[in-house]
N, C-alpha and C positions, 0 to 999 in steps of 0.2 A: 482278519478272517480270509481263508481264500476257500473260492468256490470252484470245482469242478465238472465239470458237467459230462456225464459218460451217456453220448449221443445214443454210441450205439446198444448198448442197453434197453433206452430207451423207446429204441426201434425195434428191438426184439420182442417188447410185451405186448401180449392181445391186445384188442380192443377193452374188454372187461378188465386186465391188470392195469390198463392206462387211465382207465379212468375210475378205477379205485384207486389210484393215485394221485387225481386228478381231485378229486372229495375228499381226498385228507388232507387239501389246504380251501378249497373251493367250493361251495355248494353246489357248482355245476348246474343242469336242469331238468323237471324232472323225466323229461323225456331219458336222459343218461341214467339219474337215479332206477329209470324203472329196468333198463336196459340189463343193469348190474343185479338187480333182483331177480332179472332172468323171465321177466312178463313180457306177455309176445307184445311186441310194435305192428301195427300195418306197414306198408313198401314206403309210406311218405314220413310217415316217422323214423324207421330205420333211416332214414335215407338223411333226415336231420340229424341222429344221431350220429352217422358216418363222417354229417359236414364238421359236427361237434368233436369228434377224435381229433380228426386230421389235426384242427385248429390246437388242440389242447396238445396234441404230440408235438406243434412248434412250438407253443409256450412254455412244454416242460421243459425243451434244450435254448431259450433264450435268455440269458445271463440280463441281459436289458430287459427284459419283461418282470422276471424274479425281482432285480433292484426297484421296479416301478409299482410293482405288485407289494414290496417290503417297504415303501418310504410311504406308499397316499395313506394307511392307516396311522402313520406316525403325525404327516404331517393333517391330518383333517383333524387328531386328537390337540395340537400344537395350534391351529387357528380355533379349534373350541374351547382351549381354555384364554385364549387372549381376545374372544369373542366376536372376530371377523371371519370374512368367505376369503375364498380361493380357490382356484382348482388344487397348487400347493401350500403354498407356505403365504403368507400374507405379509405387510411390510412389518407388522411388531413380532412375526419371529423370525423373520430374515433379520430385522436389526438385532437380535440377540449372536448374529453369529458375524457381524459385519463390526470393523473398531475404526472407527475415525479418528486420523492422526492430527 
């Protein structure tokens, strides 16, 4: 697979295109949710909301965020079915990928 990531793009869409973007992989919060709905904020909400962009417009151009954002759902499914914690992977699915010679 190769990923590309067209920054500047990214840079170009509103606030509202970024983060209807941003909730088509993310739930976001609903302070953004209400934002995109077009419902007034007060100055301290908007102003959460603006922290909320920023952050989400570096996330959508970080290729390391994506990969970390794409592996925790895999690996939190991979230690529920071998029924231990982790933050990642735990030792019974690392030893599914590790061969002792």
């Amino acid at each position: 697979m190769v990923i590309k990531v067209d920054a500047d793009k990214a840079k170009r869409w509103s606030d509202k295109e970024l983060l209807i973007q941003w909730h088509k992989g993310f739930k976001g919060t609903l302070l953004t949710q209400k934002f995109v709905k077009g419902e007034d904020l007060n100055s301290f909400e908007l102003q959460t909301v603006n922290e909320c962009i920023t952050e989400y417009r570096k996330r959508l151009i970080d290729i390391s965020w994506f990969m970390r954002s794409l592996s925790e759902p895999i690996a939190r499914m991979a230690n529920k079915e071998d029924k231990c914690t982790g933050r990642f992977y735990s030792l019974p699915s690392m030893a599914l990928t590790l061969r002792v010679s």
